[in-house]
PAFI-722748 format. One record per residue (C-alpha): x, y, z. Coordinates in steps of 0.02 Angstrom, whole numbers, padded with zeros to 5 digits, always signed. Layout:
N
XYZ;...
! end
This chain:
745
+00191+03536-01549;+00284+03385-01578;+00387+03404-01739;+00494+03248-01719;+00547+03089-01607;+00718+03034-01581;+00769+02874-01485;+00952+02841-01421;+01023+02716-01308;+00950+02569-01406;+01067+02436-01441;+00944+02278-01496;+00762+02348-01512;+00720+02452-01641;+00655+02646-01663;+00502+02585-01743;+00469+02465-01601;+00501+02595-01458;+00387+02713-01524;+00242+02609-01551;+00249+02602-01356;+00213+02791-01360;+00039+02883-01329;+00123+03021-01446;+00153+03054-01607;+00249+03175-01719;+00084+03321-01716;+00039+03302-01546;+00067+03432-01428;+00185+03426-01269;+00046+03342-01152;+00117+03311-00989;-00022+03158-00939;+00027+03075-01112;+00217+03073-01090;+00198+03011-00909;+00094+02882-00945;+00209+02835-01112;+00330+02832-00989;+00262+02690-00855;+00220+02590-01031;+00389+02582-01093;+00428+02516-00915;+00288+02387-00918;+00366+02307-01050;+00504+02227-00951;+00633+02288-01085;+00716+02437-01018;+00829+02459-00862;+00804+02634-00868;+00701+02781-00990;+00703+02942-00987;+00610+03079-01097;+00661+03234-01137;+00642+03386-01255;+00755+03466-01373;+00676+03598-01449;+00525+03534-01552;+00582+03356-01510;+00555+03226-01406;+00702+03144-01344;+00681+02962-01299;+00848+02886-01196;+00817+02719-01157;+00968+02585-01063;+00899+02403-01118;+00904+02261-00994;+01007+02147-01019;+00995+01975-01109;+01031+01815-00993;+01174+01706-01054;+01159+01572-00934;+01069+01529-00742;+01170+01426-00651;+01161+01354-00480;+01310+01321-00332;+01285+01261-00160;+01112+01157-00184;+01122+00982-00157;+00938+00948-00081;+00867+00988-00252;+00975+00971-00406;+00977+01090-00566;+00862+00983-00657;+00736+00993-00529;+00763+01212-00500;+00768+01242-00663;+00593+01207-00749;+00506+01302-00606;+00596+01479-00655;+00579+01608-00770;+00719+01666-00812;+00805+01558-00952;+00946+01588-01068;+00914+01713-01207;+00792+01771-01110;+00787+01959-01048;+00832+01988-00873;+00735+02086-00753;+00758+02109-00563;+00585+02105-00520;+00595+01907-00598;+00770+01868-00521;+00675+01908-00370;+00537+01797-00401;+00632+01629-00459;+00711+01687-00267;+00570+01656-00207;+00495+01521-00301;+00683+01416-00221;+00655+01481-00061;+00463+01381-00086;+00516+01232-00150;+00640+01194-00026;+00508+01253+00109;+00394+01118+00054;+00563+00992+00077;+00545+01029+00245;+00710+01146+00247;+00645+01319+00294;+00798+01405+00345;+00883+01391+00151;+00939+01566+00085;+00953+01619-00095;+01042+01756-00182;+01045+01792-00346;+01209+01855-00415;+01230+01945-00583;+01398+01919-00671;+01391+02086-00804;+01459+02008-00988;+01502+02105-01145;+01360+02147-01265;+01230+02189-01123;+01249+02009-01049;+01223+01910-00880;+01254+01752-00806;+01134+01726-00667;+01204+01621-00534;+01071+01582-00392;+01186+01535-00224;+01115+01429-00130;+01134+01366+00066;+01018+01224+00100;+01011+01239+00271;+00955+01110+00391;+00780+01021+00396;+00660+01129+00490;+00567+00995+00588;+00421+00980+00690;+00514+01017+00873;+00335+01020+00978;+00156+00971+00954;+00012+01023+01071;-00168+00986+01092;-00287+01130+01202;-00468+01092+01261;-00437+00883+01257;-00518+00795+01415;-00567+00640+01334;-00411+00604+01264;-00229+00625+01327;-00086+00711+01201;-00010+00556+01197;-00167+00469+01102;-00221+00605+00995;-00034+00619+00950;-00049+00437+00877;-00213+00500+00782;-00115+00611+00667;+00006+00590+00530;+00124+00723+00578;+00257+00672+00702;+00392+00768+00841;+00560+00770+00778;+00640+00607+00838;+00809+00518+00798;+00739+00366+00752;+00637+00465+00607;+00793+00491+00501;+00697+00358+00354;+00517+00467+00383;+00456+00616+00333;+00314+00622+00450;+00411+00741+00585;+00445+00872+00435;+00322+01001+00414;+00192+01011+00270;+00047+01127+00276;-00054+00986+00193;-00017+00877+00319;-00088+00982+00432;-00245+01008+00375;-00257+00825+00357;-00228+00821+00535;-00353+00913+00575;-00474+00812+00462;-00429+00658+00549;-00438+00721+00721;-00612+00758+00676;-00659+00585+00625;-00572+00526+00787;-00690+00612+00886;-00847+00566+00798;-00787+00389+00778;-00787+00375+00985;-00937+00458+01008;-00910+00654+01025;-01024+00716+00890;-01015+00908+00917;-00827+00901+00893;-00741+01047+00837;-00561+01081+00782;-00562+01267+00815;-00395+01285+00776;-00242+01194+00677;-00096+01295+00652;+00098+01283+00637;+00239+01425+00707;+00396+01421+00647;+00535+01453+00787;+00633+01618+00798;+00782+01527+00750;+00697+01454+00592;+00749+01262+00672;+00586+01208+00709;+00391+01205+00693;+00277+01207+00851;+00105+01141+00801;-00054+01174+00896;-00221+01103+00884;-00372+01164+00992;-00514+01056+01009;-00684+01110+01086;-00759+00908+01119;-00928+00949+01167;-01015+00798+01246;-01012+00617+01208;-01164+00528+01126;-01256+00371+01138;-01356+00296+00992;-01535+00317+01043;-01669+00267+00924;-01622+00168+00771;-01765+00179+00616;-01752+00125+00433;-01886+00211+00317;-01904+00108+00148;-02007+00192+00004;-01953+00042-00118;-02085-00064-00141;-02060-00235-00066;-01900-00180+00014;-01938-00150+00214;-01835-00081+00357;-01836-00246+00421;-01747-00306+00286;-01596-00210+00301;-01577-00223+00480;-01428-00362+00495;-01329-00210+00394;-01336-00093+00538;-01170-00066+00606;-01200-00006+00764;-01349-00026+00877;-01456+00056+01029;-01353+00092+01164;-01191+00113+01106;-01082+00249+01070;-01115+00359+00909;-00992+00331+00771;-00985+00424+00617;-00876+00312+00528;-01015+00177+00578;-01137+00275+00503;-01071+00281+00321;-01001+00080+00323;-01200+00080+00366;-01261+00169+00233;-01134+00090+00077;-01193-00084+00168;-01376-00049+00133;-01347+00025-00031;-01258-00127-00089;-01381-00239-00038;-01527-00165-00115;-01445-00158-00265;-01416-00334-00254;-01584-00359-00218;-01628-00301-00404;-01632-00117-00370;-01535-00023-00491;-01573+00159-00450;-01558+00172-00238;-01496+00299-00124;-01476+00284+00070;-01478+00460+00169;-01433+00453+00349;-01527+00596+00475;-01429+00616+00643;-01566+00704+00771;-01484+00745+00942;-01551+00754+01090;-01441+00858+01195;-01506+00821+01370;-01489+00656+01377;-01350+00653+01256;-01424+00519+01136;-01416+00533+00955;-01556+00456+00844;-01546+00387+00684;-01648+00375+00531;-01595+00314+00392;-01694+00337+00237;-01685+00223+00088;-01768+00259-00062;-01752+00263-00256;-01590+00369-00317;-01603+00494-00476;-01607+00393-00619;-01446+00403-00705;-01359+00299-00835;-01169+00301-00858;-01162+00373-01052;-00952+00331-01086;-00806+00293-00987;-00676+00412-01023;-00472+00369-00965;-00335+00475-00969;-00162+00473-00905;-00131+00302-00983;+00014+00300-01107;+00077+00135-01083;-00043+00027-00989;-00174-00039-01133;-00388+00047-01124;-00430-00149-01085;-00316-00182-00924;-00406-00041-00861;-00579-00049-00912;-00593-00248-00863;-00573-00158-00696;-00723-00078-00717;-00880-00147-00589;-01007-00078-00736;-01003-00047-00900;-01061+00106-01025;-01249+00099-01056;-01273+00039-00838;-01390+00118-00702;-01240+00249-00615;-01190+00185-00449;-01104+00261-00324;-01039+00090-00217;-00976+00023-00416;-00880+00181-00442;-00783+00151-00270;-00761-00047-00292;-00694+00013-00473;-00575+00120-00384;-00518+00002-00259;-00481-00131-00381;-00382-00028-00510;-00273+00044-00342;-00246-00133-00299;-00171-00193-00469;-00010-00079-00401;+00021-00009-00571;-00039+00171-00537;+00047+00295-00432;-00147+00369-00400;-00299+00348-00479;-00452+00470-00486;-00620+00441-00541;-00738+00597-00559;-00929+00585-00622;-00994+00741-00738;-01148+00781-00829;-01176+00699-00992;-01291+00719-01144;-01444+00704-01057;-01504+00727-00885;-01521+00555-00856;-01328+00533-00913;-01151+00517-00840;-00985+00527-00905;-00863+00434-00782;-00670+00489-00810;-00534+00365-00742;-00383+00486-00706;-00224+00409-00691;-00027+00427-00662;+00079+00276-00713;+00202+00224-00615;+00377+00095-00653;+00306-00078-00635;+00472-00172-00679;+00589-00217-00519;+00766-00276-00523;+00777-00338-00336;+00916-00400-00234;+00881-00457-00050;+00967-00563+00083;+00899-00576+00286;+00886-00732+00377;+00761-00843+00444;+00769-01011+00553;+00683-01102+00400;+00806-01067+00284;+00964-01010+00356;+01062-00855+00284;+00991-00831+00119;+01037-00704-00042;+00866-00670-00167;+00883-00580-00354;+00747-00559-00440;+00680-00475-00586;+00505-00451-00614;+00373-00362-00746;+00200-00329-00658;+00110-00255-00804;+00188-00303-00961;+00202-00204-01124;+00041-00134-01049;-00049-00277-01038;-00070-00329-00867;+00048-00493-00887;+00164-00517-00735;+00296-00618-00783;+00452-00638-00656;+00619-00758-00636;+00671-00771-00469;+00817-00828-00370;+00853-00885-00183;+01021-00950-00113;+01012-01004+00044;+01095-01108+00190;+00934-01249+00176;+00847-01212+00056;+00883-01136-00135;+00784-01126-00292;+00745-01025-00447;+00583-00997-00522;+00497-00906-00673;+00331-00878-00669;+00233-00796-00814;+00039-00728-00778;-00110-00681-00865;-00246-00591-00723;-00371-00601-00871;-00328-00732-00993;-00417-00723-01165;-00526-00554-01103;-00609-00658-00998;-00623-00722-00798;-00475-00840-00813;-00321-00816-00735;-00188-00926-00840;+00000-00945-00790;+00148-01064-00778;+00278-01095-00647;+00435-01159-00690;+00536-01209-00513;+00710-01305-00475;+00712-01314-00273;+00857-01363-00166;+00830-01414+00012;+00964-01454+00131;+00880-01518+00282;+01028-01565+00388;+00979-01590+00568;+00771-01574+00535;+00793-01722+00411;+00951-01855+00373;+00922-01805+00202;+00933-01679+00061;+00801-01648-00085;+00797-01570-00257;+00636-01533-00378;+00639-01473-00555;+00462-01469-00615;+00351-01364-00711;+00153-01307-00654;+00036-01233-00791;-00131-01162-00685;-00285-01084-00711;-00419-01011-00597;-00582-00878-00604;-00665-00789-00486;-00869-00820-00436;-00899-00647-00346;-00785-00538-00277;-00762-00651-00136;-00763-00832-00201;-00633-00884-00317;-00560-01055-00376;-00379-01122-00480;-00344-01262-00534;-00154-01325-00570;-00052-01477-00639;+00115-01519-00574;+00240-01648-00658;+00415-01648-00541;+00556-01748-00543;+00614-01755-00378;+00761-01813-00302;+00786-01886-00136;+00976-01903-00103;+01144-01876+00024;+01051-01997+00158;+01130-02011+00325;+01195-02185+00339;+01105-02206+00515;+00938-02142+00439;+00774-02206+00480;+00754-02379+00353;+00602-02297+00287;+00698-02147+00253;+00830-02256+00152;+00686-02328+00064;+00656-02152+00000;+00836-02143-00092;+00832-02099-00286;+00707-02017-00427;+00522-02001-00437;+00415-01950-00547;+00257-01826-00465;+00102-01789-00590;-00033-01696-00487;-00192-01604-00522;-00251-01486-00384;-00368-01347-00340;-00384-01234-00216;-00564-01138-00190;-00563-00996-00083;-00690-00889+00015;-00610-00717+00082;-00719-00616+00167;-00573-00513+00255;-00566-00329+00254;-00396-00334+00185;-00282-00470+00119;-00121-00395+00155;-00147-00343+00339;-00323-00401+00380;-00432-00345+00525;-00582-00413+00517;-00664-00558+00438;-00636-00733+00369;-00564-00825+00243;-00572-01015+00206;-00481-01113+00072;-00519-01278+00030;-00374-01377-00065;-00366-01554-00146;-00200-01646-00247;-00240-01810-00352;-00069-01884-00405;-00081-02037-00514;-00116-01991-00674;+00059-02054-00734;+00201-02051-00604;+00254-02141-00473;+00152-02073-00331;-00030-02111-00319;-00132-02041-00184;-00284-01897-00149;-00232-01747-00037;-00348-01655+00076;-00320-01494+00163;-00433-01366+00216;-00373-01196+00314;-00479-01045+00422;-00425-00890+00484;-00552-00765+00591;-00500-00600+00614;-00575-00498+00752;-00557-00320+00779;-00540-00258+00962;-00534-00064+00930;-00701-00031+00977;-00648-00079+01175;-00465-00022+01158;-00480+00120+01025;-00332+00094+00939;-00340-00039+00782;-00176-00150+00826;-00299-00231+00944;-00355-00394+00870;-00391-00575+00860;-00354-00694+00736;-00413-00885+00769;-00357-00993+00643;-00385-01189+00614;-00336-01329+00470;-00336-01495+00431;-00283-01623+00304;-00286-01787+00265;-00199-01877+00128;-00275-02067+00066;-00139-02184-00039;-00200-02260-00202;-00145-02432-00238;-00012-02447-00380;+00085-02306-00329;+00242-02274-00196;+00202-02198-00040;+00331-02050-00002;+00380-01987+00146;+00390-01815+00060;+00212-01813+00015;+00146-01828+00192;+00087-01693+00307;+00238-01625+00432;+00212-01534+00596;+00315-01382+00668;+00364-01232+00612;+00245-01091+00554;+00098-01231+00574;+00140-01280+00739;+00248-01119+00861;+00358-01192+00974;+00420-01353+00862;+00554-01381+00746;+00475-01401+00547;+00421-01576+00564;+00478-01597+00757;+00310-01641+00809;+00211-01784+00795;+00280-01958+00730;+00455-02041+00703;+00563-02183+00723;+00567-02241+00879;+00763-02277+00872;+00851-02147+00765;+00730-02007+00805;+00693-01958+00616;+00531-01855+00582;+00404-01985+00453;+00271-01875+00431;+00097-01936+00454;-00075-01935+00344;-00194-01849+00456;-00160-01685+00514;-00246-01539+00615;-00216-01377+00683;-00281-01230+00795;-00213-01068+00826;-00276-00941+00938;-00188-00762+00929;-00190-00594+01015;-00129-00442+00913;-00091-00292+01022;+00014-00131+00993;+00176-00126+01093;+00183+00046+01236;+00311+00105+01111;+00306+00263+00975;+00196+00182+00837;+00328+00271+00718;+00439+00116+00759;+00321-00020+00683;+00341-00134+00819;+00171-00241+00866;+00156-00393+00968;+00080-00559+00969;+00023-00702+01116;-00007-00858+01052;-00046-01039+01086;-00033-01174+00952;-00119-01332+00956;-00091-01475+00858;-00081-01650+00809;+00006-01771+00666;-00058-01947+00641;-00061-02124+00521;+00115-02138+00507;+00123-02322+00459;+00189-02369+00315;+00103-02487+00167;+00275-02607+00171;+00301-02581+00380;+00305-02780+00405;+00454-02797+00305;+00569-02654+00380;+00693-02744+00489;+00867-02661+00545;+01043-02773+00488;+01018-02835+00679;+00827-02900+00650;+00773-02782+00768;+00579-02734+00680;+00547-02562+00630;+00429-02461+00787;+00370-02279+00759;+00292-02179+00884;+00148-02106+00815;+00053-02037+00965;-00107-01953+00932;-00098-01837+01075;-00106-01652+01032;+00074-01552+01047;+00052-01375+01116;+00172-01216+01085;+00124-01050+01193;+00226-00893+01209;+00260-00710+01132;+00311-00631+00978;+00369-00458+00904;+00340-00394+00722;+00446-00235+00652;+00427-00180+00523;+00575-00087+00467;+00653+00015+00312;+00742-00152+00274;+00606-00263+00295;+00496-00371+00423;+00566-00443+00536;+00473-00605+00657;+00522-00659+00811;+00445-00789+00917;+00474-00846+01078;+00376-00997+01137;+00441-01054+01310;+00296-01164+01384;+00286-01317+01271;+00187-01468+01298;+00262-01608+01194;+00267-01794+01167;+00446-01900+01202;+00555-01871+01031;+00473-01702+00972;+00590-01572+00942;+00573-01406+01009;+00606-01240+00949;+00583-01104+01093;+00660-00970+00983;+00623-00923+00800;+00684-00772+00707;+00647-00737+00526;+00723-00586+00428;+00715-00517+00240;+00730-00377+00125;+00745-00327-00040;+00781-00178-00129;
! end
C-alpha cells in the first residue's frame, strides 16, 4: 500500500503538478501496470529528460531530471535562406522547453525547405550549448550545399515524338549554363507532376487519344548532385475525327446553328484541347442567344479499327442556378469595387460557368494580384450559389530605372515611378522620364479604368518631348502640351477614346542649307486637336497575340483654336495566323498587317511639315524614319506627304535553338508608299539663286525584305532587323540594319 509520494529532482515544476501525471495515489497498492504506465505519461509530456520510480519503504519515490529551457536558436553557415525565413517554420523558440525528438524535427523541417530550393545535398546539425540554470542555446549549423539540378531527362515508349520535342513540352529543363537566371532545370516535385499533366494534353492535342503517362518520376544521384527524370509514355494509336453531331434539346436552338463554332472538323486529327475551345464556344453563344441556363457535354465514341473518333456534342438546358452573393477575401488594400466591377455578372444572375472564367481572366489581367481563385459552393437554396473571389495582393508601385539602345533614339537612360492601383482604387497614375541621344521627354500620366463607377476610362497626359533629329531631319523639335482623354468599351471587344491635345511646339536649330520649306517651319505653334481612336480586337492575346485581328480606326481635327487646321485619317490591321496545327509547335505564325492615312488641310490654318505622314522605320523595314517617299529634290530633306499606305507580311518561326534562350525569328517584306507632298505656298518657294523649289514625290511603292531576331532576355527585349534586299526610289534613305534594346528594373 502506498502510504506516501515523494518527488526530487524538480527544479521548475512543481510536486503538485508531477503527481497529477500519476495513475496512483497515496492508498493505492504497489501495481506494477499502473506505475509503468505513470511512467510513459510523465514522458509524454515532453518535460522530463529522464524519470525514474522507485520505492522506499511504503513510498514511492519519484526522481525526475527536467529538460531544459531554450535560451536562444540561432543559425551559422545559411545564406540560401536567412534567419527570418528558418525561423517561423520551427518549433523550438526561446523560453520554450527543449526536447531532442523536436531539435530533430526543425532538422528536418531545414533539410525540406532547402530541398524544395532546389539544394538537396544541405546538412544540418543541431548543436546544444549547456547554460547555467538548466539552459540551452540551440545553434542549427548549416552547409548549404550546391543546387541539386536536373543532370538528365528521359522519355521511354515515345515513337511519335522525338526527346528533343517532348523535352520542349515540359516545364522542367536539363541543367544548362545558360540557366543561371531560371529555375526551370532545378527540381520540384510539383513541377513534375505538371509535367506529366502537360505531356498528356500534348498527346491528345495531336491526336493520340489513348495516351498514357504510366510513369513520371525523379532519382536523385548517388552523389546527391543531380536529379535524373524519367517519363514513360504508352501512346496508343493516333485518331481521326470521324463523325461530327450536335444534339440541341433547346427549343429553337438547332445543331445547325452552332456549327460555325466547331473547332475542328471530319477528317482531321482529334484534339482534346479542340474539343473544350468547342464546347465554351457553344456555350457562349447560346447564352448570347438569350439562354441563361445552358450546358454543352461533349461524348468521344472511338472506333478502334479504323482509328476514328466520333463526336457528339450535346447541348441542352444547365441546372438552374442563381448566384446568391459574391464573397472576396484576401483584399486588404485594394477597395470591394475595383474588384467587383470586374465581375461579368452580378448577385441575383443565372450562374455561368464561361462568366466565372471571363471574371477570372479580367481580374488576372489588371496585374494587381499575385493569384486569384474563384471557387463556386452551395448556397441557401438548391437553386443558389455563393461565388468566393480569393486573392493575394501583390506591390503595385514601381520605382524603375532603365537604359538600352535603339536606332530610333540613340543611347537612352529611363526613371520612372509609377502607382498601378492607387490607395486601392484602381487609379494608375505614373511620371516618367527618358534621356536620350534623339529623342527625350518626361511625362505624367494619371488614370481612372472606371471613372465615376461607370464604363469611362478618364485620364490626362502631361508630356514635354525633345527630339534631336540630326541626320533624319536638318532640324530639332520640342513639345510641351497637355492631353485630357476619355474612352468606354461596347463589348469586350469593341472599344472607343476620345482625346484633346493643346501643344506648343517648337521647331528650331535649322540647318542653314535646309530644305526652304523646312526654314518656313522655324518658330512656335500652337496645336489644339480632338481625336478618337475606335478599336476592334479580336486577338487571342494583346501582349503576344496568336491568332486573330484587330483594327483601329483613328481621326485628329485640329482647328478649333491654334494655328494648324486640318482632319487626320488613319486606319491600321493586323491578322494573326497560327501555324501550330502543321508545325506543332506555337512560335509558328503569321501576322499580315496593313494601314493607311490620309490627312486633308483646312483653309485658315498653317500647313506643317510635322503634321504630315512620314515613311521608314517601324512602318516601313528597311528605311530610315522618314527616308522613304518624298523630299527636296536638291538638299535631300524628308517633307512628308498626306497620303500614306502600308502592307506588311510576316513569318514568325522558332529559331533550332533551346527555347530556354527566348530567341524567335521573323521574315518579312514591307511594302509601302508616301504621297501629296506639295505644299499650299509651293509657287512662291524660290532659293537666293531663283532656282524654283522641285520635290520628288514619286508614288511608286518602296519595298524592305529581310530577317529579324527577337530575345528576350533577363534584361529585356532586344530587336534586330536586317533588311538587305531593298527596292527604293532615287533619294530614299536606307537602313539595312536596325537594333533596338531596353530594360528596366
Amino acid at each position: 500500500m502506498i502510504e506516501a509520494i515523494k518527488v526530487e529532482g524538480n527544479q521548475r515544476i512543481e510536486d503538485g503538478t508531477i503527481r497529477s501525471y500519476l495513475l496512483v495515489q497515496p492508498g493505492d497498492h504497489f501495481d506494477p501496470d499502473r506505475l509503468d504506465r505513470s511512467l510513459k505519461t510523465l514522458y509524454a509530456t515532453g518535460l522530463f529528460q529522464d524519470v525514474r520510480l522507485g520505492r522506499s519503504g511504503n513510498t514511492l519515490i519519484v526522481h525526475v531530471v527536467e529538460n531544459p529551457i531554450v535560451n536562444r536558436v540561432a543559425f551559422e553557415g545559411n545564406h540560401k535562406l536567412s534567419d527570418s525565413q528558418l525561423r517561423p517554420e520551427l518549433q523550438l523558440r526561446s523560453r520554450a522547453v527543449f526536447t531532442p525528438a523536436e531539435a530533430e524535427a526543425d532538422r528536418q523541417k531545414i533539410l525540406d525547405m532547402y530541398a524544395k530550393k532546389g539544394y538537396y545535398d544541405a546538412t544540418v546539425e543541431p548543436k546544444i550549448i549547456r547554460l547555467d540554470q538548466n539552459r540551452v542555446d540551440v545553434v542549427f549549423q548549416i552547409n548549404d550545399g550546391s543546387s541539386t539540378l536536373i543532370s538528365k531527362i528521359v522519355f521511354t515508349g515515345n515513337k511519335a515524338f522525338s526527346e528533343n520535342r517532348l523535352s520542349e513540352v515540359i516545364n522542367s529543363r536539363e541543367s544548362r549554363w545558360w540557366r543561371f537566371l531560371s529555375s526551370s532545370d532545378q527540381y520540384d516535385p510539383e513541377r513534375l507532376a505538371f509535367d506529366r499533366e502537360l505531356l498528356r494534353r500534348f498527346y491528345l492535342k495531336n491526336g493520340y487519344a489513348d495516351i498514357k503517362i504510366t510513369n513520371a518520376s525523379a532519382e536523385l544521384s548517388p552523389d546527391r548532385k543531380g536529379f535524373f527524370l524519367s517519363f514513360t509514355v504508352d501512346e496508343g494509336e493516333r485518331y481521326k475525327v470521324g463523325k461530327i453531331t450536335i444534339n440541341s434539346q433547346l427549343r429553337h436552338l438547332s445543331g445547325a446553328d452552332l456549327q460555325p463554332d466547331l473547332q475542328l472538323h471530319e477528317g482531321d486529327w482529334y484534339d482534346g484541347d479542340a474539343i473544350g475551345r468547342t464546347a465554351d464556344m457553344m456555350e457562349e453563344a447560346v447564352h448570347n442567344r438569350g439562354f441563361a441556363f445552358v450546358q454543352v457535354k461533349p461524348r468521344v465514341t472511338r472506333n478502334v479499327a479504323k482509328h476514328t473518333v466520333d463526336l457528339t456534342f450535346e447541348v441542352g438546358e444547365g441546372p438552374r442556378v442563381y448566384v446568391e452573393r459574391i464573397d472576396i477575401v484576401g483584399n486588404t488594400r485594394t477597395e470591394d469595387k475595383v474588384i467587383r466591377r470586374e465581375f461579368s455578372l452580378a448577385e441575383g444572375d443565372p450562374y455561368s460557368a464561361e462568366a466565372i472564367r471571363k471574371s477570372k481572366t479580367r481580374l488576372t489581367d489588371l496585374g494587381y494580384f499575385t493569384s486569384v481563385d474563384v471557387t463556386t459552393t452551395p448556397g441557401s437554396a438548391p437553386d443558389k450559389a455563393v461565388v468566393t473571389t480569393n486573392i493575394s495582393e501583390k506591390a503595385t508601385g514601381e520605382l524603375s530605372f532603365g537604359g538600352g539602345y535603339s536606332t530610333d533614339a540613340g543611347a537612352l537612360l529611363d526613371v520612372g515611378l509609377s502607382e498601378r492601383n492607387l490607395i486601392g482604387t484602381g487609379i494608375n497614375a505614373s511620371i516618367n522620364g527618358v534621356l536620350a541621344q534623339y529623342r527625350s521627354s518626361i511625362t505624367a500620366s494619371v488614370t481612372d479604368p472606371h471613372f465615376l463607377d461607370r464604363n469611362l476610362v478618364a485620364g490626362a497626359d502631361i508630356f514635354m518631348i525633345q527630339t534631336n533629329y540630326l541626320g533624319t531631319e536638318p532640324y530639332d523639335e520640342r513639345r510641351y502640351g497637355i492631353a485630357p482623354r476619355i474612352g468606354y468599351d461596347f463589348n469586350d471587344h469593341l472599344r472607343q477614346v476620345w482625346s484633346y491635345t493643346v501643344a506648343d511646339r517648337d521647331v528650331y536649330n535649322i540647318y542653314s542649307y535646309a530644305s526652304p520649306y523646312i526654314l518656313n517651319e522655324s518658330g512656335w505653334t500652337l496645336l489644339s486637336q480632338i481625336s478618337q481612336v475606335i478599336t476592334l480586337d479580336y486577338r487571342d492575346s494583346r501582349i503576344q497575340p496568336h491568332s486573330g485581328y484587330v483594327v483601329e480606326l483613328g481621326t485628329d481635327l485640329a482647328g478649333l483654336g491654334g494655328d494648324s487646321r486640318f482632319v487626320r485619317g488613319n486606319i491600321n490591321s493586323a491578322y494573326y495566323y497560327p501555324l501550330e496545327k502543321y508545325f506543332g509547335n506555337p512560335d509558328w505564325g503569321i501576322k499580315l498587317g496593313g494601314s493607311f492615312g490620309y490627312m486633308s488641310l483646312l483653309s485658315g490654318g498653317r500647313e506643317e511639315i510635322i503634321d504630315r505622314f512620314f515613311l521608314g522605320g517601324d512602318n516601313l523595314r528597311g528605311f530610315f524614319i522618314g527616308g522613304a517617299g518624298p523630299h527636296d529634290a536638291i538638299t535631300g530633306d524628308p517633307l512628308g506627304g498626306r497620303m500614306l499606305w502600308t502592307e506588311t507580311q510576316e513569318l514568325r518561326f522558332p529559331l533550332p535553338v533551346s527555347p530556354d534562350l527566348g530567341l524567335s525569328g521573323r521574315a518579312f517584306v514591307d511594302v509601302g508608299s508616301l504621297t501629296q507632298a506639295n505644299f499650299r505656298n509651293s509657287s512662291s518657294c524660290h532659293y537666293i539663286n531663283g532656282v524654283p523649289c522641285e520635290i520628288l514625290a514619286s508614288a511608286t511603292p518602296r519595298i524592305g525584305a529581310g530577317v529579324g531576331i527577337s530575345w528576350r532576355t533577363a534584361f529585356g527585349l532586344i530587336n534586330v532587323d536586317l533588311a538587305p534586299f531593298v527596292y527604293k526610289q532615287p533619294g530614299d534613305q536606307t537602313q539595312i540594319f536596325r537594333f533596338g534594346f531596353g530594360t528596366r528594373f
